[in-house]
C-alpha positions as CSV (number, residue, x, y, z in Angstrom):
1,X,225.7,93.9,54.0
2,X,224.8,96.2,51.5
3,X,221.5,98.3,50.4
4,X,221.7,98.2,46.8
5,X,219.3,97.7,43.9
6,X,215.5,98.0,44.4
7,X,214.0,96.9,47.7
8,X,210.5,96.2,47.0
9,X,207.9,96.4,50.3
10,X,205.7,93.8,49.3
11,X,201.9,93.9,49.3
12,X,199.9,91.5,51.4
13,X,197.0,90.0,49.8
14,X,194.7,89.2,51.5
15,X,191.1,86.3,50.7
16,X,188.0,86.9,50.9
17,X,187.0,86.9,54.6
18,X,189.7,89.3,55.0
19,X,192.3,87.0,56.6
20,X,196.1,87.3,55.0
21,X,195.9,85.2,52.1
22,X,199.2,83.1,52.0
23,X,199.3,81.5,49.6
24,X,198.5,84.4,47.2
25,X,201.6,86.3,49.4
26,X,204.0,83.6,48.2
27,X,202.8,84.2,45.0
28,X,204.0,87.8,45.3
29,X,207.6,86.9,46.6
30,X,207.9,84.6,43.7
31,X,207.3,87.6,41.0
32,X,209.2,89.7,42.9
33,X,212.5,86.9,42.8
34,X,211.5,86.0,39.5
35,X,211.8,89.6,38.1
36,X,215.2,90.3,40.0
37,X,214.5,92.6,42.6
38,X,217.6,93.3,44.8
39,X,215.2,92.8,48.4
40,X,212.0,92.4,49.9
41,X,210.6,94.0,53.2
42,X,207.3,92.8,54.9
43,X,205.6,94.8,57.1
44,X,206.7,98.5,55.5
45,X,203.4,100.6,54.8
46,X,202.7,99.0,51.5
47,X,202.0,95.8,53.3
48,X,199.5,97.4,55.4
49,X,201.2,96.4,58.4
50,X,199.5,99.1,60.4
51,X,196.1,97.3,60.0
52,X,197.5,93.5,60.9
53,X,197.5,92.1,64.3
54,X,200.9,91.5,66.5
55,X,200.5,87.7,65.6
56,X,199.7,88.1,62.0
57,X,203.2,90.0,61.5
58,X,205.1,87.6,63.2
59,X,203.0,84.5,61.0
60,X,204.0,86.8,57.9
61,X,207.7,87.4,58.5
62,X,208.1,83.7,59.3
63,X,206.6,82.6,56.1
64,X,208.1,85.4,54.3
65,X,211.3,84.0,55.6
66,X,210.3,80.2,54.4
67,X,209.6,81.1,50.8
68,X,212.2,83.2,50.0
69,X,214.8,81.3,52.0
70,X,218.5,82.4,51.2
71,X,217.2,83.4,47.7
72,X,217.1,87.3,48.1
73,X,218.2,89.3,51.2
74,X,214.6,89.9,53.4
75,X,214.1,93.0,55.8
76,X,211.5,93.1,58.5
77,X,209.3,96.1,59.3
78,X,209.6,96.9,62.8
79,X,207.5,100.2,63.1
80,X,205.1,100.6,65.9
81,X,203.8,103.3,68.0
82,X,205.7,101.5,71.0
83,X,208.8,101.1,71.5
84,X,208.3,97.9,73.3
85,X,206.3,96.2,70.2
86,X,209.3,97.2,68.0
87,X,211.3,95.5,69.9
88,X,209.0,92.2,69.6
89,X,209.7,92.9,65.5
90,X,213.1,92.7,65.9
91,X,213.5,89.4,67.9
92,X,211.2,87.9,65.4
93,X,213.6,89.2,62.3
94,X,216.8,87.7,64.6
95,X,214.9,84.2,65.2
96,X,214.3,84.1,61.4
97,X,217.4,85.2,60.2
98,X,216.6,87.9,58.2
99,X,219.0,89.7,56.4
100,X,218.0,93.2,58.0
101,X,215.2,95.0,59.8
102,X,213.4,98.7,59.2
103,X,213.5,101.5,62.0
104,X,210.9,104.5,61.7
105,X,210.2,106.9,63.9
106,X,207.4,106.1,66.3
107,X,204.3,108.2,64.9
108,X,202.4,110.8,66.8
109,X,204.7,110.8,69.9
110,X,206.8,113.6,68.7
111,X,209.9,112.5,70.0
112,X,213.3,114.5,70.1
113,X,216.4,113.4,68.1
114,X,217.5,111.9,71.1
115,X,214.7,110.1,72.2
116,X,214.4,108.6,68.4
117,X,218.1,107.5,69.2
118,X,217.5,105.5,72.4
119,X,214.1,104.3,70.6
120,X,216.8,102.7,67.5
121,X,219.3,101.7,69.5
122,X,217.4,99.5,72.0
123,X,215.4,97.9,69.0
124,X,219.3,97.3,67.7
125,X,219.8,95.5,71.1
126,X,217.0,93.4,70.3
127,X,218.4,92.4,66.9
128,X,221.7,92.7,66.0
129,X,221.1,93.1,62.4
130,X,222.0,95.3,59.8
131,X,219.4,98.4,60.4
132,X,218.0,100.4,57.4
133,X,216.3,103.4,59.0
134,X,212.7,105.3,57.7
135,X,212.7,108.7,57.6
136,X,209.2,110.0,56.6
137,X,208.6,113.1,58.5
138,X,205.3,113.6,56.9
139,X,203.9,110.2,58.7
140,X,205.6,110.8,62.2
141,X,205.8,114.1,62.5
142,X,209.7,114.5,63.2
143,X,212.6,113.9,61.1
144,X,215.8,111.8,61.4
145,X,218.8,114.8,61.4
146,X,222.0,115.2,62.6
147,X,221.6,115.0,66.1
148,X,219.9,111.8,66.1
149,X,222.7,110.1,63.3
150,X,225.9,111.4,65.4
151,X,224.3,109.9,68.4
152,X,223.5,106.6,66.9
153,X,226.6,106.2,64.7
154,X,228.8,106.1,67.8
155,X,226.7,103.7,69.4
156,X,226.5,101.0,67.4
157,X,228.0,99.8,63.9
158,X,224.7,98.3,63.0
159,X,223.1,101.2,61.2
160,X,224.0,100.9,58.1
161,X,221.3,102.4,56.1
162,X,218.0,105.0,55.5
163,X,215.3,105.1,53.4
164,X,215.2,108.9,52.9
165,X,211.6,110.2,52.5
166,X,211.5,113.4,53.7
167,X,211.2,115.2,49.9
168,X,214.1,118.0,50.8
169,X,216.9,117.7,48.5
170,X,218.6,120.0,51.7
171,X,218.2,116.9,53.8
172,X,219.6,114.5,50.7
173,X,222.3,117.5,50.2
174,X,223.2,117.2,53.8
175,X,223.6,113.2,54.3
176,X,225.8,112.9,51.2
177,X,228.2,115.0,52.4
178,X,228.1,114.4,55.8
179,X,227.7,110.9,56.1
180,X,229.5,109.3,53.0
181,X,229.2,105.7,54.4
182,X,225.4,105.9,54.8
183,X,223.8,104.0,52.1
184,X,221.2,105.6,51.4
185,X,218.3,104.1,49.5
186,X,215.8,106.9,47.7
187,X,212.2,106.9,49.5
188,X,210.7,109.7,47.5
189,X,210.0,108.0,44.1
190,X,209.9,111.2,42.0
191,X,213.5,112.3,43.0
192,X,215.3,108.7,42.5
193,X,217.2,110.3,39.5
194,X,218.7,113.1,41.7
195,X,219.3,110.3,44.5
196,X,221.0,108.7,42.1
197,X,223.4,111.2,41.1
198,X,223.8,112.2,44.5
199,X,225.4,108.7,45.1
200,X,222.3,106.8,46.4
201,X,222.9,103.2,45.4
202,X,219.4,101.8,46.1
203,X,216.0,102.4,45.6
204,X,212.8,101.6,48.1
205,X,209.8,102.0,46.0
206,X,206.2,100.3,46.6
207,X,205.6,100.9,42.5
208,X,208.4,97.5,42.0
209,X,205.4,95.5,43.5
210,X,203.9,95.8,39.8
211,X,206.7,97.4,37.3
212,X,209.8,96.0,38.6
213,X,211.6,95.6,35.7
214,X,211.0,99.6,34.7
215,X,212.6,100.3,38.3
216,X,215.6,98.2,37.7
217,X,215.8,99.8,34.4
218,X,216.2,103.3,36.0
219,X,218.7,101.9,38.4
220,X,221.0,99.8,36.2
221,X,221.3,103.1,33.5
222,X,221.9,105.4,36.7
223,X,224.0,103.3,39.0
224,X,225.6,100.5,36.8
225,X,225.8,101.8,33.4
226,X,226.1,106.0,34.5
227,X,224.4,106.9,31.5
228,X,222.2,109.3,33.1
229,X,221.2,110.6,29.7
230,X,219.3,107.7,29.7
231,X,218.4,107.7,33.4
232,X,216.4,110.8,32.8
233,X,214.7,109.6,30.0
234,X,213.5,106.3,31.7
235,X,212.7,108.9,35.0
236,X,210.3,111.0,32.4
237,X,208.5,108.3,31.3
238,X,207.9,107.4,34.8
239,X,206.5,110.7,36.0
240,X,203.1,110.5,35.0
241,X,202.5,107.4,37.2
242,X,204.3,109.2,40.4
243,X,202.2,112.2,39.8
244,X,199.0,109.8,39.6
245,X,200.0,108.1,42.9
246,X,200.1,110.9,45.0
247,X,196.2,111.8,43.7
248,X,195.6,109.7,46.3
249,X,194.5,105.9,46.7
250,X,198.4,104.8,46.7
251,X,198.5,101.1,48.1
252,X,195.0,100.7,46.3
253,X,197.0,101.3,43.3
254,X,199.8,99.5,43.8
255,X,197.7,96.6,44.6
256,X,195.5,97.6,41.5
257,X,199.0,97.3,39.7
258,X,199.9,94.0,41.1
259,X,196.1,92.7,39.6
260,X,197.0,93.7,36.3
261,X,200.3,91.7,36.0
262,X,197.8,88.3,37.2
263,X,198.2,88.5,41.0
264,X,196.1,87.7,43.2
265,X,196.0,90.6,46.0
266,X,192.3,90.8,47.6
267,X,190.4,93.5,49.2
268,X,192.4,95.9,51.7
269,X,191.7,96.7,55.2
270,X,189.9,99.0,56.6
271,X,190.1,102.0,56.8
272,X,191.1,102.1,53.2
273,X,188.3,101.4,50.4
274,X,188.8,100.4,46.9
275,X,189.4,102.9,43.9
276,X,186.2,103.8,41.6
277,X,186.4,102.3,38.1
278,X,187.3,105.8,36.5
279,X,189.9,105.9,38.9
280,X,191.3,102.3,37.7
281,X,191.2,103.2,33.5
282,X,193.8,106.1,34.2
283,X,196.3,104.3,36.6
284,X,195.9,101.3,34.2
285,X,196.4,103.5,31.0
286,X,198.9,105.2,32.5
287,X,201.1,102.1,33.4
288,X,200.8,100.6,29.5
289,X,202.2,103.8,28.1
290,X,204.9,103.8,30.7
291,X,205.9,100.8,29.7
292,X,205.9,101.3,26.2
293,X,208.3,104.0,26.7
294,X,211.2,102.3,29.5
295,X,210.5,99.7,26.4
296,X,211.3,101.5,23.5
297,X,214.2,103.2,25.9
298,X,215.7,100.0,27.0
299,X,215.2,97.9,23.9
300,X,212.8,96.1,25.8
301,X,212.6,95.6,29.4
């Protein structure tokens, strides 16, 4: 199996007592298929997994699992703050039969590289599924480096992937050259283009719950076509909404996002609040004259 093309973590709406709307989450997967993303994951940070109950991720994944079917490859979230609840994550992705599962870094434990290996691998154990791993320092408060890859690489030919969100182009630098048969998948939307030209053949980004199109744009001119003339150009029209998502309120944008193209997404759970109505004009001007521009770049996406 391979990583490539834009894997989309999907949003989970949610009705109006708060409960996981699943019917309006089936909606979600449909858009997604219909607009030709390359994956989806359920239970990444964009689907507030952190906020939802054991049950309610193994309900989700299931049904994930039934509407998408063989359709598009599906990978299952299996972050936790214990190792043990991971592992429960990853028997649910094997007795599914998704395509994959995601391995982070348990947050606030502070573990060594080595203790992140044993961590992956007996999650692997669990699974036996292609594994696409998170690095996002910034959240757990420890990177994925080369300790921890040597280590994991020899153990098991399961790890075939990493969403790379650390934001140093050293760490980028150093897995492209080191690790040639890692595929891995930008996780720092602002960088994709340099991703990209650093061999990166996929793209994880939360903002292809509500432009997917403009993301498979970028991809196709950097990855398919190599025209990355017009991969920078399609990158600078995107800016403005990267810079805007890191103001803050990021899943209540993406969610926000996901309202304007006719979905149905609900409220979000605590502790996160909805965006101020000020707040909403700019992200939704912003999006219209970013698609004008992938538009005008593309001949119309």
């Amino acid at each position: 199996m391979n990583f490539d093309g834009i894997y989309t973590p999907a949003i989970t709406p949610l009705a109006a007592d708060g409960s996981i709307d699943k019917a309006a989450f089936a909606d979600v997967l449909e858009y997604l298929i219909d607009a030709k993303v390359h994956g989806v994951i359920v239970a990444a940070t964009t689907g507030e997994y952190y906020a939802h109950t054991a049950q309610e991720r193994y309900d989700l994944a299931k049904y994930a699992k039934e509407v998408v079917g063989s359709r598009i490859p599906l990978m299952v979230g299996t972050g936790a703050i214990r190792t043990e609840d991971s592992v429960e994550y990853a028997k649910v992705a094997k007795e599914i039969k998704a395509d994959s599962i995601l391995v982070t870094i348990p947050p606030y434990a502070l573990p060594t590289e080595q203790e992140v290996a044993a961590h992956a691998l007996t999650i692997d154990k669990a699974a036996d599924l292609p594994v696409m791993f998170y690095n996002y320092p910034a959240r757990m408060g420890v990177s994925m480096g080369k300790e921890f890859f040597d280590t994991v690489f020899a153990a098991s030919k399961n790890f075939v992937g990493l969403k790379e969100s650390s934001g140093d182009m050293n760490q980028l630098h150093m897995l492209a050259r080191n690790y040639p048969d890692l595929e891995i998948s930008c996780g720092w939307d602002d960088q994709a283009l340099e991703f990209f030209a650093w061999g990166a053949r996929s793209w994880t980004c939360a903002g292809s719950n509500f432009i997917p199109r403009e993301h498979i744009a970028l991809y196709e001119a950097c990855v398919i076509e190599k025209d990355f003339d017009k991969g920078r150009r399609i990158m600078s029209a995107m800016l403005p909404l990267m810079d805007f998502l890191e103001t803050g309120h990021f899943i209540q944008c993406i969610k926000y996002g996901c309202e304007l193209n006719g979905l149905r997404t609900g409220g979000l759970r605590a502790p996160l609040q909805e965006m101020d109505a000020e707040k909403k004009q700019a992200f939704q001007s912003i999006v219209a004259e970013l698609k004008r521009e992938v538009a005008a770049i593309t001949g119309g996406v």
